[in-house]
BAVODREN-478767 format. One record per residue (C-alpha): x, y, z; residue in three letters; residue number from 1. Coordinates in nm, 4 decimals. Example, Ala and Ser with C-alpha at 12.3 -4.5 7.8 and 13.67 -1.06 7.14 Angstrom:
BEGIN
+----------+----------+----------+------+-----+
:        X :        Y :        Z : rest :  nr :
+----------+----------+----------+------+-----+
:   1.2300 :  -0.4500 :   0.7800 :  ALA :   1 :
:   1.3670 :  -0.1060 :   0.7140 :  SER :   2 :
+----------+----------+----------+------+-----+
END
This chain:
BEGIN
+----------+----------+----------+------+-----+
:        X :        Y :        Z : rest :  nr :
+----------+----------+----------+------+-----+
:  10.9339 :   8.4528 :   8.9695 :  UNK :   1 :
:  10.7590 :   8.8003 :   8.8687 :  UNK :   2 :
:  10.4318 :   8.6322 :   8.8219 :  UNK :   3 :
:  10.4690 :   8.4617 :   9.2132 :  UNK :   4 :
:  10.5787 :   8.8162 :   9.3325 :  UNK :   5 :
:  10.2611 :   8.9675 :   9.1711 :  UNK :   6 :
:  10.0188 :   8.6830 :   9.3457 :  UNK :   7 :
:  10.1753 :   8.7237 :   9.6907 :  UNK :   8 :
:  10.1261 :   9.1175 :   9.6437 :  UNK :   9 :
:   9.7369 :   9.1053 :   9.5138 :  UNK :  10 :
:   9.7318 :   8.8221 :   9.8123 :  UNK :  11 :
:   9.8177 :   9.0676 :  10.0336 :  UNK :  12 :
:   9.6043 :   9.3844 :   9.9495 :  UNK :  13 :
:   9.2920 :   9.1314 :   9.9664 :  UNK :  14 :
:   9.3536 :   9.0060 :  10.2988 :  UNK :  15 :
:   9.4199 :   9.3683 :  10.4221 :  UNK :  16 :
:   9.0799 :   9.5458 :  10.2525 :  UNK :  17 :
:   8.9250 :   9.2350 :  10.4444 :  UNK :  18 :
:   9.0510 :   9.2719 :  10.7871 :  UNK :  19 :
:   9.0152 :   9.6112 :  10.7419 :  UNK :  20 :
:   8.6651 :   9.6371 :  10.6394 :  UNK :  21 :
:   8.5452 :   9.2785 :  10.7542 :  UNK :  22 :
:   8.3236 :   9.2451 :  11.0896 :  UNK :  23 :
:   8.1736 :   9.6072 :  11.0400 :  UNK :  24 :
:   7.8554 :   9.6616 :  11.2048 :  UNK :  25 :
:   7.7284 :   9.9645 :  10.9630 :  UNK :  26 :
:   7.4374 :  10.1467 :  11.0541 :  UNK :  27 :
:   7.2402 :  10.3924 :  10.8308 :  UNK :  28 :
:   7.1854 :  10.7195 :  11.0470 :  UNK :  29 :
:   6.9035 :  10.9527 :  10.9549 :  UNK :  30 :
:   6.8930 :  11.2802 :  11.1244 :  UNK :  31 :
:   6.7053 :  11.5833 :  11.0736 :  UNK :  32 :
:   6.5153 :  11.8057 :  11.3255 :  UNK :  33 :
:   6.2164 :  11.6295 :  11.3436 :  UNK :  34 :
:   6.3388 :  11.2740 :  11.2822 :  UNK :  35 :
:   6.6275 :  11.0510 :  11.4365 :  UNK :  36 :
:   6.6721 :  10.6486 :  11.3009 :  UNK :  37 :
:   6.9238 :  10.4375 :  11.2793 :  UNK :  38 :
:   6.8823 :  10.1528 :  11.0600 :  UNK :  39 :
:   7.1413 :   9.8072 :  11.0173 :  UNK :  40 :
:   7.2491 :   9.8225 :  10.7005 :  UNK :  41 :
:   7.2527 :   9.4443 :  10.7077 :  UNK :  42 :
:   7.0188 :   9.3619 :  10.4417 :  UNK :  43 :
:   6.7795 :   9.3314 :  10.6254 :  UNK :  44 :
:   6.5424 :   9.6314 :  10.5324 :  UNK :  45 :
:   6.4850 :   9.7417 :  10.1767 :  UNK :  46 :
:   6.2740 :  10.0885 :  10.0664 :  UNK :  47 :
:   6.2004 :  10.4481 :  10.0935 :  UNK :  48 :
:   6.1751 :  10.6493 :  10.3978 :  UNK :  49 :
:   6.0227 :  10.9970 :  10.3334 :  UNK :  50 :
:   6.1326 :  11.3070 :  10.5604 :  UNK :  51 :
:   5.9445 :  11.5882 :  10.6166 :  UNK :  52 :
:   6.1093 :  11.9113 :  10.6299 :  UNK :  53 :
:   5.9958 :  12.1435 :  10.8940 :  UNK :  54 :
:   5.9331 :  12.3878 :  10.5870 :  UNK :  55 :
:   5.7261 :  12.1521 :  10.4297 :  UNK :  56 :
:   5.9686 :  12.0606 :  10.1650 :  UNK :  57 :
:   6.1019 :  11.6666 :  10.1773 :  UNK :  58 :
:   6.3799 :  11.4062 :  10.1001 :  UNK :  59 :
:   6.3016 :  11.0398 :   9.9865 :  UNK :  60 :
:   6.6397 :  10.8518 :  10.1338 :  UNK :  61 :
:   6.5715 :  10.4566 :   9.9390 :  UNK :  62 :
:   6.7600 :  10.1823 :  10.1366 :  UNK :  63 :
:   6.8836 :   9.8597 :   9.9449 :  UNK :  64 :
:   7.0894 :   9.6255 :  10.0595 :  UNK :  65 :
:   7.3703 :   9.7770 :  10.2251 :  UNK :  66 :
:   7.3690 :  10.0633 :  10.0550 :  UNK :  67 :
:   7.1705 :  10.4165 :  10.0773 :  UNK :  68 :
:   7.1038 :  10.7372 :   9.8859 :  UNK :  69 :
:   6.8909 :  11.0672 :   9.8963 :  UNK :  70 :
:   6.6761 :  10.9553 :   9.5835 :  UNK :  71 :
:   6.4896 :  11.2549 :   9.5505 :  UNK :  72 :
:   6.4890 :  11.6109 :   9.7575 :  UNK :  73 :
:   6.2594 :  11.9427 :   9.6667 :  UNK :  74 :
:   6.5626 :  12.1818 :   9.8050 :  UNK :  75 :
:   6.6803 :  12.4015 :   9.5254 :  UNK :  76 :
:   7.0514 :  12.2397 :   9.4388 :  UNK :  77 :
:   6.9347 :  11.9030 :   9.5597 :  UNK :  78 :
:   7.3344 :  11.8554 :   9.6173 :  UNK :  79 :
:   7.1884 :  11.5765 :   9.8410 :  UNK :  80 :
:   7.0756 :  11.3915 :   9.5731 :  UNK :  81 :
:   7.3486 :  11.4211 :   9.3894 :  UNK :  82 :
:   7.5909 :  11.2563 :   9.6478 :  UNK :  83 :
:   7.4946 :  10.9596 :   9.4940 :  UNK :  84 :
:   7.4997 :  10.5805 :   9.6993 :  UNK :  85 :
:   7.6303 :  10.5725 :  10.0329 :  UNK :  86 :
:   7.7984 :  10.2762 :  10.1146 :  UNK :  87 :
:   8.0826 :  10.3141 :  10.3146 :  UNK :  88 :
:   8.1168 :  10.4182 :  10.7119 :  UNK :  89 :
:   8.1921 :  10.7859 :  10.6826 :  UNK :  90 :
:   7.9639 :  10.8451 :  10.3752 :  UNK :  91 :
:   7.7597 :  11.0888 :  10.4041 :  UNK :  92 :
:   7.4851 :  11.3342 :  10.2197 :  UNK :  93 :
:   7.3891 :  11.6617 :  10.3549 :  UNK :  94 :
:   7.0687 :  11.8774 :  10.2652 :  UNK :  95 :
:   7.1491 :  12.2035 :  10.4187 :  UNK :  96 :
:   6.7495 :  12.3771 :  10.3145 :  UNK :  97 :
:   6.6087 :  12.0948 :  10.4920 :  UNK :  98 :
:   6.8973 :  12.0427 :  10.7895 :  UNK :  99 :
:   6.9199 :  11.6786 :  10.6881 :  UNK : 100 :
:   7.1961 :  11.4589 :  10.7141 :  UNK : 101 :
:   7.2240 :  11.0947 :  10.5914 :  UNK : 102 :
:   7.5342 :  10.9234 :  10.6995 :  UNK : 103 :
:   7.6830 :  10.5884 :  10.7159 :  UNK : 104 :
:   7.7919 :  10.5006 :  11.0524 :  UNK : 105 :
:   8.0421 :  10.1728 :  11.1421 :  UNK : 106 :
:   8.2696 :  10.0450 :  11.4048 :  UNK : 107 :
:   8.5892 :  10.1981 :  11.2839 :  UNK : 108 :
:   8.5162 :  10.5512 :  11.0789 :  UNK : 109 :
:   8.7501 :  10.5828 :  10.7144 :  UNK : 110 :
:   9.0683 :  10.7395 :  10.8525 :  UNK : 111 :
:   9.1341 :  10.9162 :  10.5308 :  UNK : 112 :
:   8.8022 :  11.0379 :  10.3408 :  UNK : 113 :
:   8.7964 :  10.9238 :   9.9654 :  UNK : 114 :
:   8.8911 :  11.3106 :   9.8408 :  UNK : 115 :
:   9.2251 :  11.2900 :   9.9830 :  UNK : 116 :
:   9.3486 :  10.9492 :   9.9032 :  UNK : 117 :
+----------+----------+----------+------+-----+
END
């Protein structure tokens, strides 16, 4: 009876993470004072975009799959960099030197942000 309990619960969870996160249209947005893109995170493109800093400094963001990082920055923390894969809508890596920010964008934004859960 435990063990049909158990199944019914993990039956549950999975059904609601996929309605929840299922149908998403994420979008990788790129924004920085001399550049604005948005890019479907679909797949569909893979590589590096390099941004230019208006101080002549610059952050590689790499694009695979549905999934995005800052993979290399010249600021001096590079706390960008750090921030690791972006995958999620309401991800998001900041490079304050170089006003950049790298976010992941969907239909419904995370209600509760990963640091709080």
């Amino acid at each position: 009876m435990a063990a049909v309990i158990i199944l019914v619960s993990l039956g549950a969870l999975a059904a609601r993470h996929l309605l929840s996160h299922g149908g998403q249209t994420a979008t990788l947005e790129i924004s920085s004072p001399s550049v604005k893109k948005i890019i479907p995170l679909d797949g569909s493109f893979n590589g590096t975009i390099m941004i230019r800093a208006e101080d002549g400094g610059f952050n590689l963001v790499e694009v695979r799959g549905k999934a995005a990082r800052v993979k290399d920055a010249d600021c001096p923390d590079r706390l960008c960099v750090r921030q690791g894969w972006l995958s999620k809508p309401g991800d998001q890596a900041v490079c304050l030197p170089h006003r950049l920010v790298v976010r992941i964008r969907g239909d419904r934004e995370e209600e509760v942000h990963g640091i709080s859960q």
